[in-house]
Each structure stands twice: as structure tokens, then as C-alpha cells.
mmCIF file of the C-alpha atoms, coordinates in Angstrom:
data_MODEL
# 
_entry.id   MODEL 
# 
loop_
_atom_site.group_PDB 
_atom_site.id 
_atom_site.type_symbol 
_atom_site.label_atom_id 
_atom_site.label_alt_id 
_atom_site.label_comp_id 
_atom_site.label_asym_id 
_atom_site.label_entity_id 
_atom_site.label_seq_id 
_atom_site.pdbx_PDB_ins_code 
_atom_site.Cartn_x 
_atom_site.Cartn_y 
_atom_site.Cartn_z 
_atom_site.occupancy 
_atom_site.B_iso_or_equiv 
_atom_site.pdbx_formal_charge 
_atom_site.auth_seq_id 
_atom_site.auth_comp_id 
_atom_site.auth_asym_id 
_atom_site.auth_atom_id 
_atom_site.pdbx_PDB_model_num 
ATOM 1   C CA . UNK A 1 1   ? 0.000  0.000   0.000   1.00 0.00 ? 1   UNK A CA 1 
ATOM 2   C CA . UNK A 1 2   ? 2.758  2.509   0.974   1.00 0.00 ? 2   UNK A CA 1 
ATOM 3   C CA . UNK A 1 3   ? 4.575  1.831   -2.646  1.00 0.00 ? 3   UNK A CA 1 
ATOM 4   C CA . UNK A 1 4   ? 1.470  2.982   -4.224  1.00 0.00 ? 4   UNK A CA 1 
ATOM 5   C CA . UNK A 1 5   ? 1.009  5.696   -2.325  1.00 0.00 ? 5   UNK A CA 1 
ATOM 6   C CA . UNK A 1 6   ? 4.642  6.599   -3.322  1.00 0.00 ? 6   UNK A CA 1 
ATOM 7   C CA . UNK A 1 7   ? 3.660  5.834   -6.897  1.00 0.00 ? 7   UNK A CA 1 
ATOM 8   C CA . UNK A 1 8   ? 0.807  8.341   -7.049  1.00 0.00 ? 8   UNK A CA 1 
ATOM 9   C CA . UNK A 1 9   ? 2.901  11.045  -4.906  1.00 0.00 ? 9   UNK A CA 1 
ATOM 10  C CA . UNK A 1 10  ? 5.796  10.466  -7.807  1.00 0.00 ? 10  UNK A CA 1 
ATOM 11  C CA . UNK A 1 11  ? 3.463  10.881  -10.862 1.00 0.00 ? 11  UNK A CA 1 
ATOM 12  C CA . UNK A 1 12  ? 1.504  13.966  -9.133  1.00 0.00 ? 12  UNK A CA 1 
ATOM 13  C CA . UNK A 1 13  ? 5.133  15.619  -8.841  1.00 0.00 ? 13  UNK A CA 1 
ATOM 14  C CA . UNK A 1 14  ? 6.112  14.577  -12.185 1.00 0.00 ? 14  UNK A CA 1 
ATOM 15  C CA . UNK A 1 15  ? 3.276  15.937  -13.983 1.00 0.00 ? 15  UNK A CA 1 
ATOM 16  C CA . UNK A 1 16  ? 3.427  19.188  -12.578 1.00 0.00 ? 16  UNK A CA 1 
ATOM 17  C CA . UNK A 1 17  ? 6.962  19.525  -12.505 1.00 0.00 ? 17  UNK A CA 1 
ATOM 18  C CA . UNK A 1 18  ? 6.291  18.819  -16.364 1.00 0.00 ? 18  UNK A CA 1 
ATOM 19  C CA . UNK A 1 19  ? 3.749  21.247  -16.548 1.00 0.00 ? 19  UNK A CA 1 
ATOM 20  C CA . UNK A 1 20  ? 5.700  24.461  -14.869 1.00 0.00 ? 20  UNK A CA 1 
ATOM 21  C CA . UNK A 1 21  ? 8.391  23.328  -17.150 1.00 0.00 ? 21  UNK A CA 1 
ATOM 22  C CA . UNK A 1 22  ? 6.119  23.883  -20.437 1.00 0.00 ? 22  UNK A CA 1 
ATOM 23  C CA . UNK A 1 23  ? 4.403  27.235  -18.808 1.00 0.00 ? 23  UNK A CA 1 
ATOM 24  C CA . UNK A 1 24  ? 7.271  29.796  -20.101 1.00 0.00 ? 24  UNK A CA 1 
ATOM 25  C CA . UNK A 1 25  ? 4.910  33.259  -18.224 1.00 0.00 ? 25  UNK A CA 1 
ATOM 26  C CA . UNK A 1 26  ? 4.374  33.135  -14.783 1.00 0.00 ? 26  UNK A CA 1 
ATOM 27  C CA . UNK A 1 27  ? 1.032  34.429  -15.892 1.00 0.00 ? 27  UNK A CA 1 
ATOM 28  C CA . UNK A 1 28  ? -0.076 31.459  -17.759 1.00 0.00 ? 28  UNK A CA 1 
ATOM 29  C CA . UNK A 1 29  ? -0.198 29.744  -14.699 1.00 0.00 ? 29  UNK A CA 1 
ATOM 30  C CA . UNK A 1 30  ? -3.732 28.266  -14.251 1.00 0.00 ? 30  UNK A CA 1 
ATOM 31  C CA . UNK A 1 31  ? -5.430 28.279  -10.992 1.00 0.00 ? 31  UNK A CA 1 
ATOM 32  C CA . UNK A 1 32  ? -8.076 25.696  -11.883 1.00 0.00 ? 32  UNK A CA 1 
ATOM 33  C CA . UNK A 1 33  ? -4.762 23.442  -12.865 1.00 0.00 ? 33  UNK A CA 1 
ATOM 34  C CA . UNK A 1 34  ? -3.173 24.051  -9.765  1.00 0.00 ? 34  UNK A CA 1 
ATOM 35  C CA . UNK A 1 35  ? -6.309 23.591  -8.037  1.00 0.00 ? 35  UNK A CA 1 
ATOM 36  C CA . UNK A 1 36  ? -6.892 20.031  -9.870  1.00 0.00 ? 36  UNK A CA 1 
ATOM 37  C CA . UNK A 1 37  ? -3.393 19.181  -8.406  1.00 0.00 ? 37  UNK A CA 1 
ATOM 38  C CA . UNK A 1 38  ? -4.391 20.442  -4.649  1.00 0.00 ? 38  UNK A CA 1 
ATOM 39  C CA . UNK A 1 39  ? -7.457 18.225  -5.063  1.00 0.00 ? 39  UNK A CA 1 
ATOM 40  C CA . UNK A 1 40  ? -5.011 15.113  -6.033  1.00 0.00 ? 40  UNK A CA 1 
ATOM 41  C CA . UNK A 1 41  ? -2.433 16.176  -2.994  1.00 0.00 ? 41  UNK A CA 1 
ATOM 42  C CA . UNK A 1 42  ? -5.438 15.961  -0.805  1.00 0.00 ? 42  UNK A CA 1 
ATOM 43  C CA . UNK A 1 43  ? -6.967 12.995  -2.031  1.00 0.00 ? 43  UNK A CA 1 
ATOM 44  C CA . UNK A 1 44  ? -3.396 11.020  -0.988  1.00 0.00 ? 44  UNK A CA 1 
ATOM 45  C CA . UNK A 1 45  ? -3.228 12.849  2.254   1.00 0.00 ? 45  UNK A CA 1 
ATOM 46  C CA . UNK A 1 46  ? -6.491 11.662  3.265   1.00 0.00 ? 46  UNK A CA 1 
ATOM 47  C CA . UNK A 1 47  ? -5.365 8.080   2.580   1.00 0.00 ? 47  UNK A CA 1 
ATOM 48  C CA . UNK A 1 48  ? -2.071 8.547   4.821   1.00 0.00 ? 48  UNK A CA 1 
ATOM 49  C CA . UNK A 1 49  ? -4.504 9.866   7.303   1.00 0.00 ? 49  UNK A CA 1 
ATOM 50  C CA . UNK A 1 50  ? -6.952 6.670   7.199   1.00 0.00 ? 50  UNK A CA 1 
ATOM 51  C CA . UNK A 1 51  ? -3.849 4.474   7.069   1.00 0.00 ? 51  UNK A CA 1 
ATOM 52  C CA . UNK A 1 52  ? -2.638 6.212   10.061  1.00 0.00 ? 52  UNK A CA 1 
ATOM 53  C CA . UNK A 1 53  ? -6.050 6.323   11.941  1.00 0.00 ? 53  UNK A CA 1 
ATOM 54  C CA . UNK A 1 54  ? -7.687 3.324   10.993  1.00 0.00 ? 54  UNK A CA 1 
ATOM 55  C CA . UNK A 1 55  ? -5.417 0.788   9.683   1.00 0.00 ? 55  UNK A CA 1 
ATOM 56  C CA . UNK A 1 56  ? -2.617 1.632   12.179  1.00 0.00 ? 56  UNK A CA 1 
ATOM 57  C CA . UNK A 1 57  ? -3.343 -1.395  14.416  1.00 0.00 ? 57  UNK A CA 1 
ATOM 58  C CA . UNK A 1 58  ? -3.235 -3.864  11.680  1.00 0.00 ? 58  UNK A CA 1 
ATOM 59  C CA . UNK A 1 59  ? 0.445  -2.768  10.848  1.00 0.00 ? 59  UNK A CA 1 
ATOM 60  C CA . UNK A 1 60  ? 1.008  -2.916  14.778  1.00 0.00 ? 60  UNK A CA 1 
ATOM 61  C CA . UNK A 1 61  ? 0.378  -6.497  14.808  1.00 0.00 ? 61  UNK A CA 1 
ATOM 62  C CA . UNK A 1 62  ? 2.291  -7.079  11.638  1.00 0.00 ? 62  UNK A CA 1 
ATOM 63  C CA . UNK A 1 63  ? 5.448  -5.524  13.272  1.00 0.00 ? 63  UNK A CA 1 
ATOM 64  C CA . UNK A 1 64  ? 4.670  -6.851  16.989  1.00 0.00 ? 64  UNK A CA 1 
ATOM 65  C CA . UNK A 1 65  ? 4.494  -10.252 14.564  1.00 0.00 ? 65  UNK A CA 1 
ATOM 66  C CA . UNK A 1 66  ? 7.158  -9.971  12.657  1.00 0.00 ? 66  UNK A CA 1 
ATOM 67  C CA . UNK A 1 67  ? 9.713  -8.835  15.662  1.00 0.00 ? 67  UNK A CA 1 
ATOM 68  C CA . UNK A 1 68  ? 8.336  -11.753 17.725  1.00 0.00 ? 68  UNK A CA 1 
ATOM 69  C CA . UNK A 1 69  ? 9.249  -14.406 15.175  1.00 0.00 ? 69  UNK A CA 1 
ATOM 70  C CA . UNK A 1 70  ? 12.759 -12.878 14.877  1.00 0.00 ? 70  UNK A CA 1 
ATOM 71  C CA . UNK A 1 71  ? 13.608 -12.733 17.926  1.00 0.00 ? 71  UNK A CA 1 
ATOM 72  C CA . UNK A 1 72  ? 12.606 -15.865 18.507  1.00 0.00 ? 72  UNK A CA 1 
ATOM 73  C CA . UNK A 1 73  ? 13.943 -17.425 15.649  1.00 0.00 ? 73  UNK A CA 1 
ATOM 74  C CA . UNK A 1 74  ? 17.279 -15.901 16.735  1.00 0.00 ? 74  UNK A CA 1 
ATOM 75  C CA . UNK A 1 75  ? 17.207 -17.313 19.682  1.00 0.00 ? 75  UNK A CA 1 
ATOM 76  C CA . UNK A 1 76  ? 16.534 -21.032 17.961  1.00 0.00 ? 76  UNK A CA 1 
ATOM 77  C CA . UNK A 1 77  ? 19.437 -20.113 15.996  1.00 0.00 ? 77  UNK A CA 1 
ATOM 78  C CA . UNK A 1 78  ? 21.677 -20.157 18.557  1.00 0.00 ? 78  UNK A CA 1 
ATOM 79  C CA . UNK A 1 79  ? 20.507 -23.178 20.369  1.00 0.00 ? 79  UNK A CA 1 
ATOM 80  C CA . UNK A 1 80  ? 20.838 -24.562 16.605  1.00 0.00 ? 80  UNK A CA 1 
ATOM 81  C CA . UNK A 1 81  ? 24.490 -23.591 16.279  1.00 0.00 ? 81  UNK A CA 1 
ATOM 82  C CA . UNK A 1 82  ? 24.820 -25.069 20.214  1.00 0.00 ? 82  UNK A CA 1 
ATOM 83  C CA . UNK A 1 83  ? 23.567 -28.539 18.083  1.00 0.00 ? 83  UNK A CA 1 
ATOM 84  C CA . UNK A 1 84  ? 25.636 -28.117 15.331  1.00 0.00 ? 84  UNK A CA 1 
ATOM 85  C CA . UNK A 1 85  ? 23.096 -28.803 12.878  1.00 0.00 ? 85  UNK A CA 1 
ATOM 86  C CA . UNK A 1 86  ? 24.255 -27.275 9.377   1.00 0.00 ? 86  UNK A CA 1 
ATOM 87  C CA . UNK A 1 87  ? 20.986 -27.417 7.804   1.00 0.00 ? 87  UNK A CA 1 
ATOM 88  C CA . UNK A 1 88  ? 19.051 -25.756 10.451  1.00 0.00 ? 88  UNK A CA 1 
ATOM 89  C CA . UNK A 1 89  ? 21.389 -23.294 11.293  1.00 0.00 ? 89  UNK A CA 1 
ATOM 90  C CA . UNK A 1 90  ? 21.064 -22.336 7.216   1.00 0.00 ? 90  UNK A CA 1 
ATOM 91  C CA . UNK A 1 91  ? 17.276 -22.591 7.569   1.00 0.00 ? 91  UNK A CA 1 
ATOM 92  C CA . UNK A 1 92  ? 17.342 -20.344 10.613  1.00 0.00 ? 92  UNK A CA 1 
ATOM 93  C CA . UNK A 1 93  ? 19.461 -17.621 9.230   1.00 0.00 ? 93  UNK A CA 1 
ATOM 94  C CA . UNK A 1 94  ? 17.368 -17.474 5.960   1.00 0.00 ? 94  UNK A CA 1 
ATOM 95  C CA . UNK A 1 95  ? 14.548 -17.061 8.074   1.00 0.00 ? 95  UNK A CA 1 
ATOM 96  C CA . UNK A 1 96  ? 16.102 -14.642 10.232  1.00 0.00 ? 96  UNK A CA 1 
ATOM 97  C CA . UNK A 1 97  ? 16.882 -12.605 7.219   1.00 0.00 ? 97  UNK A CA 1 
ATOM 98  C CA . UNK A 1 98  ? 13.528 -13.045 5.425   1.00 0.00 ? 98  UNK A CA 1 
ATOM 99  C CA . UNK A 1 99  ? 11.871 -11.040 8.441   1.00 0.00 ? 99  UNK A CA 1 
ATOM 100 C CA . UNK A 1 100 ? 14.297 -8.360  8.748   1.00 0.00 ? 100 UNK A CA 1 
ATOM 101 C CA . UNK A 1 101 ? 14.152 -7.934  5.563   1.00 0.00 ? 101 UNK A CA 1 
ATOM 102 C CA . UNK A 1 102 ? 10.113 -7.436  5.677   1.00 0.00 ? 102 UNK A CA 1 
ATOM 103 C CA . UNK A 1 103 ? 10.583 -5.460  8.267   1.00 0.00 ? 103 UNK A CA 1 
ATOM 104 C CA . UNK A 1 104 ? 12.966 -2.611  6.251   1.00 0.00 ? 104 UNK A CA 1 
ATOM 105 C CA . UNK A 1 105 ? 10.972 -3.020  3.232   1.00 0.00 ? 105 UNK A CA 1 
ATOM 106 C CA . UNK A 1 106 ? 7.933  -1.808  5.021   1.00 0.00 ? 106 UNK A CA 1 
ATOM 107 C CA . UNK A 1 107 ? 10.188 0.925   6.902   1.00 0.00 ? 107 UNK A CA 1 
ATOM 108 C CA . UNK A 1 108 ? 11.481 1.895   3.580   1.00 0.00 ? 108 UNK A CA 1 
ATOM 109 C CA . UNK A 1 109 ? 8.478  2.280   1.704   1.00 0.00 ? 109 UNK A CA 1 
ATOM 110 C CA . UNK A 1 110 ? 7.275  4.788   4.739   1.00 0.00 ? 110 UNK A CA 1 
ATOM 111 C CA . UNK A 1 111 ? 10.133 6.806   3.987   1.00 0.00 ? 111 UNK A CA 1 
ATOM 112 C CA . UNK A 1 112 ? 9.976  6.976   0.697   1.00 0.00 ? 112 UNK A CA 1 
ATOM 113 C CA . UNK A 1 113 ? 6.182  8.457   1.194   1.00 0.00 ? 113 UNK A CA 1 
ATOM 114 C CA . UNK A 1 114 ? 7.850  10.979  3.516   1.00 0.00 ? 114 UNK A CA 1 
ATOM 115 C CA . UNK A 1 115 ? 10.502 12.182  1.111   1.00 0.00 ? 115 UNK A CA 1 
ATOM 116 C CA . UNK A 1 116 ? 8.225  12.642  -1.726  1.00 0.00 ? 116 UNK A CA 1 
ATOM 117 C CA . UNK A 1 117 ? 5.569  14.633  0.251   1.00 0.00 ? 117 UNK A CA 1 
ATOM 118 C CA . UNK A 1 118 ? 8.452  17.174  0.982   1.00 0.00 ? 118 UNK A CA 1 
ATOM 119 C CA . UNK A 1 119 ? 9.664  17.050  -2.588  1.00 0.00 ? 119 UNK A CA 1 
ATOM 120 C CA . UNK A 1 120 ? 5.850  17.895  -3.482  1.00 0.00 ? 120 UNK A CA 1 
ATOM 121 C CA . UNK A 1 121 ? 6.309  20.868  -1.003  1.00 0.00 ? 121 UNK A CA 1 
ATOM 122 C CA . UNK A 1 122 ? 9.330  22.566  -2.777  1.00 0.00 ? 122 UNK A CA 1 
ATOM 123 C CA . UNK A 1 123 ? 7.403  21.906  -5.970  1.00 0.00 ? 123 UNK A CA 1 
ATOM 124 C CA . UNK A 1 124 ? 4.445  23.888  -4.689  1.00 0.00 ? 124 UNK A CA 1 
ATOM 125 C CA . UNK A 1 125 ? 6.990  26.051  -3.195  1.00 0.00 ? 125 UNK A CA 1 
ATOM 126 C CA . UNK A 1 126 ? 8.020  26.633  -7.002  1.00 0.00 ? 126 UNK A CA 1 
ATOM 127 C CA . UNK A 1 127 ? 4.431  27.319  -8.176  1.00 0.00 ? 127 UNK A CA 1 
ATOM 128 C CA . UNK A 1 128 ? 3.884  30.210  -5.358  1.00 0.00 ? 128 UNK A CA 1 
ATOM 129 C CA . UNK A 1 129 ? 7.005  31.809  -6.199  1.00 0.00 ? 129 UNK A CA 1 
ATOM 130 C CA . UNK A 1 130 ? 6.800  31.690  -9.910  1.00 0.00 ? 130 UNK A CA 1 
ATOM 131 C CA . UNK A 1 131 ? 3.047  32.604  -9.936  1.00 0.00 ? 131 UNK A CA 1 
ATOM 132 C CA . UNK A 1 132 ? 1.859  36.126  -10.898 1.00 0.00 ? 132 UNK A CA 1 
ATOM 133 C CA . UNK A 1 133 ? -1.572 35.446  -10.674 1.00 0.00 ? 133 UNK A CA 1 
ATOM 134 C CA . UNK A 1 134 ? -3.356 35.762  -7.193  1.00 0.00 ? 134 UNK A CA 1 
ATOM 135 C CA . UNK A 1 135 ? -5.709 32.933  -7.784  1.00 0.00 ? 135 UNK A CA 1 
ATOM 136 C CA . UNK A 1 136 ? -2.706 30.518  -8.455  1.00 0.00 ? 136 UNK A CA 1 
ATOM 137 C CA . UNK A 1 137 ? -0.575 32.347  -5.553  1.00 0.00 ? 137 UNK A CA 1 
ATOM 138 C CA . UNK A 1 138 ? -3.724 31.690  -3.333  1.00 0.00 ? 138 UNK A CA 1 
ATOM 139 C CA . UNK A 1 139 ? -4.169 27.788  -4.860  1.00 0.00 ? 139 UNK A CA 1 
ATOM 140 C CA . UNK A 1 140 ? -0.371 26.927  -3.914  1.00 0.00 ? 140 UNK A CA 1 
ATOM 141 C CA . UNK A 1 141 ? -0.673 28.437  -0.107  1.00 0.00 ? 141 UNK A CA 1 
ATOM 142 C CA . UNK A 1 142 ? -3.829 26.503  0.203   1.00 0.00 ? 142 UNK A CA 1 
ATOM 143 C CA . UNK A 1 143 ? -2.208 23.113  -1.264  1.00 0.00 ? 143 UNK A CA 1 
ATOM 144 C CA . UNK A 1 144 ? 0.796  24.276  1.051   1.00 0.00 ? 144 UNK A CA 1 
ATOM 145 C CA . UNK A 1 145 ? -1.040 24.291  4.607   1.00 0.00 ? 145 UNK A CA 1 
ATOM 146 C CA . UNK A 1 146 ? -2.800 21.279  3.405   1.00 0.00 ? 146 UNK A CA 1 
ATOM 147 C CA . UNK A 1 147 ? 0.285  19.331  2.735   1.00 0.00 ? 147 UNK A CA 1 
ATOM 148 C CA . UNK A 1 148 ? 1.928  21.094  6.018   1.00 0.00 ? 148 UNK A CA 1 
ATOM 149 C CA . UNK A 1 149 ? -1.114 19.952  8.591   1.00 0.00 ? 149 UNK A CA 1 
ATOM 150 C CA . UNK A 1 150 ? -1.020 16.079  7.225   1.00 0.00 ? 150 UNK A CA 1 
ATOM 151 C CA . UNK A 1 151 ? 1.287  14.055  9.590   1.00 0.00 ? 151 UNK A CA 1 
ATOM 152 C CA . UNK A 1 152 ? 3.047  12.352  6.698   1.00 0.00 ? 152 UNK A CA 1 
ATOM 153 C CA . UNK A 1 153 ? 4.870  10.138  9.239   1.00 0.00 ? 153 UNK A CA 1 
ATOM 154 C CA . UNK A 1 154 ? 3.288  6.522   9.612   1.00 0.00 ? 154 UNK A CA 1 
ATOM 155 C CA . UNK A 1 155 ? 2.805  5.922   12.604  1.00 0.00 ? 155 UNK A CA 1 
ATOM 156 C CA . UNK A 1 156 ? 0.641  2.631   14.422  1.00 0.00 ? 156 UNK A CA 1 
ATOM 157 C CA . UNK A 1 157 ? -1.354 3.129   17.041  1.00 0.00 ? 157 UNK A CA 1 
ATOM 158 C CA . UNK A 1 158 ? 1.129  6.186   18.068  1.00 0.00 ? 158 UNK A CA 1 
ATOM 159 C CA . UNK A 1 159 ? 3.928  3.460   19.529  1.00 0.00 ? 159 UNK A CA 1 
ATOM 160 C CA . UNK A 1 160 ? 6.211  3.902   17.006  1.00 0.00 ? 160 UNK A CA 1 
ATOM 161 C CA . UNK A 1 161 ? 6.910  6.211   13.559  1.00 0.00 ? 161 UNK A CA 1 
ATOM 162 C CA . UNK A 1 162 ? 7.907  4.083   10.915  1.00 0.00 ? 162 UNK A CA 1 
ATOM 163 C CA . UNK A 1 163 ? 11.325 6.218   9.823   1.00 0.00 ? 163 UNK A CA 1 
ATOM 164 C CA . UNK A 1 164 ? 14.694 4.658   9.118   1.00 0.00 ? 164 UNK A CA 1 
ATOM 165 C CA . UNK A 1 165 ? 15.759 5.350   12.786  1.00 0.00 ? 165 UNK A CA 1 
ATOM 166 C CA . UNK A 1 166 ? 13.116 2.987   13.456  1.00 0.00 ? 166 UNK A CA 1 
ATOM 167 C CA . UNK A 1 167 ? 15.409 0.193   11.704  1.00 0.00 ? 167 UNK A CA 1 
ATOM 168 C CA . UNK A 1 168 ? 18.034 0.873   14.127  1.00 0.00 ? 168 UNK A CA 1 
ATOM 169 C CA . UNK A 1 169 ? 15.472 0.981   16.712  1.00 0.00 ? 169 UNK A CA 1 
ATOM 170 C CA . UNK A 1 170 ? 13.949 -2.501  15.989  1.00 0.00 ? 170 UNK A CA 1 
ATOM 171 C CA . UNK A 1 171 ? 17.363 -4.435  16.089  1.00 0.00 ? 171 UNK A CA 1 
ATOM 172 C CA . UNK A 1 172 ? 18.729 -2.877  19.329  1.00 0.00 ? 172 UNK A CA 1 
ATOM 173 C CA . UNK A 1 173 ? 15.587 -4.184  20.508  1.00 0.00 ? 173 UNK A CA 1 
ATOM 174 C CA . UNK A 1 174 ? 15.789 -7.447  19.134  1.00 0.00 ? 174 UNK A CA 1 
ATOM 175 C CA . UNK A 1 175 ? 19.340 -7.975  20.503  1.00 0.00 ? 175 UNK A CA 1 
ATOM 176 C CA . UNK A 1 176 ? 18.458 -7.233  23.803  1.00 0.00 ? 176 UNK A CA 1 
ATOM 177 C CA . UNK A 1 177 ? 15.607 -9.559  23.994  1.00 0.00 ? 177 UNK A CA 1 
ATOM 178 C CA . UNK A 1 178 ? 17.671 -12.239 22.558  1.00 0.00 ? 178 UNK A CA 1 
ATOM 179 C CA . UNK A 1 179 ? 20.371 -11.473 24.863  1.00 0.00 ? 179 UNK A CA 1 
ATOM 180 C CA . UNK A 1 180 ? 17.705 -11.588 27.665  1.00 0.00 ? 180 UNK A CA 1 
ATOM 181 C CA . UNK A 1 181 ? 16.604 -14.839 26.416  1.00 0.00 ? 181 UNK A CA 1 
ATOM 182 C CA . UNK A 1 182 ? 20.238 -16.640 25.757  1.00 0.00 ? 182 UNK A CA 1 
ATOM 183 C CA . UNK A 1 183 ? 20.828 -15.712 29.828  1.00 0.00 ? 183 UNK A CA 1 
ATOM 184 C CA . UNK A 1 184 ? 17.672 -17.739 30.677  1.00 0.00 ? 184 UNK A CA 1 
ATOM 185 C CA . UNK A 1 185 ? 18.692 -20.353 28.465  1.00 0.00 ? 185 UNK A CA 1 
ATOM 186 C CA . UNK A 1 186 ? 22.249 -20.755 30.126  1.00 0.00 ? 186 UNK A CA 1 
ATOM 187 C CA . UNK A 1 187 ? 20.953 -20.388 33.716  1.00 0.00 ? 187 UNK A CA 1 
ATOM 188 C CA . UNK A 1 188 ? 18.489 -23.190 33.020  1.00 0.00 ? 188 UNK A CA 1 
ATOM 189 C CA . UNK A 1 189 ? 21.689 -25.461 32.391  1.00 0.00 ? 189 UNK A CA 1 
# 
């Protein structure tokens, strides 16, 4: 879902980067262009904002999920490598990878929303400054505070935002839990 949200953002910018590019007077500008634009910038922020409100405890229970299984499958791991079992330590690993790796796609795809939402702010920033027109000057300020007041950051149920720091986040975390549970393990011996 976040990749086509990234999608849309991209071909929004493109096409009106493309457009300013073919408008040679700052005159030419049209407002009810602009305006079309503000209506598909607000049509994508109210998605991020139904993601965010409504869907946001579905992708908490996909991350709880997904850092559960690795830490526990890290913790296998090592009682696997204890065993000396080649096969399941390979098995292990590749699963270990396979859900960090879901987990930094997802992360990734967040932030690539994020950094296209500012990039449609400098182009908007473009449009006010090259516009002559009031109308258009007015369209791009209102497109502006709309894209300023939408929390572009995904963020479930509030816990967490979903940012790249949250990658660094999510593995401190699941070290320390495996640590936590590899001292269990070895006071149980």
C-alpha cells in the first residue's frame, strides 16, 4: 500500500513539474490546474490519514508479529548452532533474514512516502514563487497548509513512527531480547 502511495505522490510531482516546465509566463499559470493538483495532494493525504487512523493497528500487529518471530527465531538459531546442525542453522538464518528484511521493506516504503511529500512541497513552493496570478498564488498556499497539517509520518497506534531510525530501533531491541533470552537459556543449564 505505501509503494502505491509513493507511486501516485511520484506521478503527481512529475506531472506538474512537467507542466511548470512547459508554462514559459508566470502568468499562464492556471489556478483551476493548480487547483486540480491540490485536489489530487489531498486525495493522498487523506489516505495517509486513514492508514494512520484506521489501519494503524493492523500494521502494529504485523510488526509486533514480525519482531516476535525474529527474535525468537534468533534465539533457535543459537541453540541450533549449540547442536551443530548445518541445515538448520542455514534454515534459521534465511529465516532470520527473510523477516528483517520485511521489516525494512515496510520501513522503507514509509520513507519513501515521507521524502516525496516534501519534494511535493518545494514543488508547490516553485508554483507560489513563480506565480503572478493571485488565484494561483492563493491555490499553492492553500495546497501548502494542506500538505503542512497532514502528519506524513506513519505511525501505528502512536507506539512507534515508521522512519529509518526505526530500523536501528527494531534491532537494538531485538538484541536485547535475545540477549535476555540466551541468559535464561544458560541459567536453566
Amino acid at each position: 500500500m505505501m509503494m502505491a502511495i509513493y507511486h501516485t505522490l511520484k506521478a503527481i510531482n512529475q506531472r506538474l513539474t512537467v507542466y511548470l516546465s512547459t508554462v514559459k509566463e508566470p502568468s499562464k499559470l492556471s489556478p483551476q490546474t493548480i487547483n486540480g493538483y491540490g485536489v489530487q495532494y489531498s486525495s493522498v493525504c487523506d489516505v495517509i490519514f486513514v492508514i494512520n487512523d484506521k489501519e494503524s493497528s493492523l500494521y502494529f500487529a504485523i510488526f509486533a508479529h514480525r519482531f516476535n518471530l525474529t527474535t525468537y527465531t534468533i534465539y533457535l538459531l543459537g541453540i541450533v548452532i549449540r547442536e551443530g546442525k548445518i541445515k538448520s542453522i542455514i534454515l534459521q538464518t534465511l529465516w532470520v533474514l527473510y523477516n528483517l528484511s520485511c521489516i525494512m521493506i515496510s520501513i522503507e516504503a514509509c520513507h519513501y512516502v515521507k521524502s516525496e511529500m516534501e519534494k511535493s512541497k518545494a514543488i508547490i513552493c516553485k508554483v507560489a514563487a513563480k506565480s503572478a496570478n493571485k488565484r494561483v498564488l492563493q491555490e499553492a498556499i492553500d495546497i501548502l497548509q494542506q500538505l503542512s497539517l497532514v502528519k506524513n509520518i506513519f505511525s501505528p497506534l502512536g507506539a512507534f513512527s515508521l522512519t529509518r531510525t526505526f530500523i536501528v530501533t527494531s534491532f537494538s531491541v531485538v538484541t536485547t531480547f535475545v540477549v535476555i533470552l540466551i541468559q535464561f537459556n544458560l541459567l536453566h543449564e
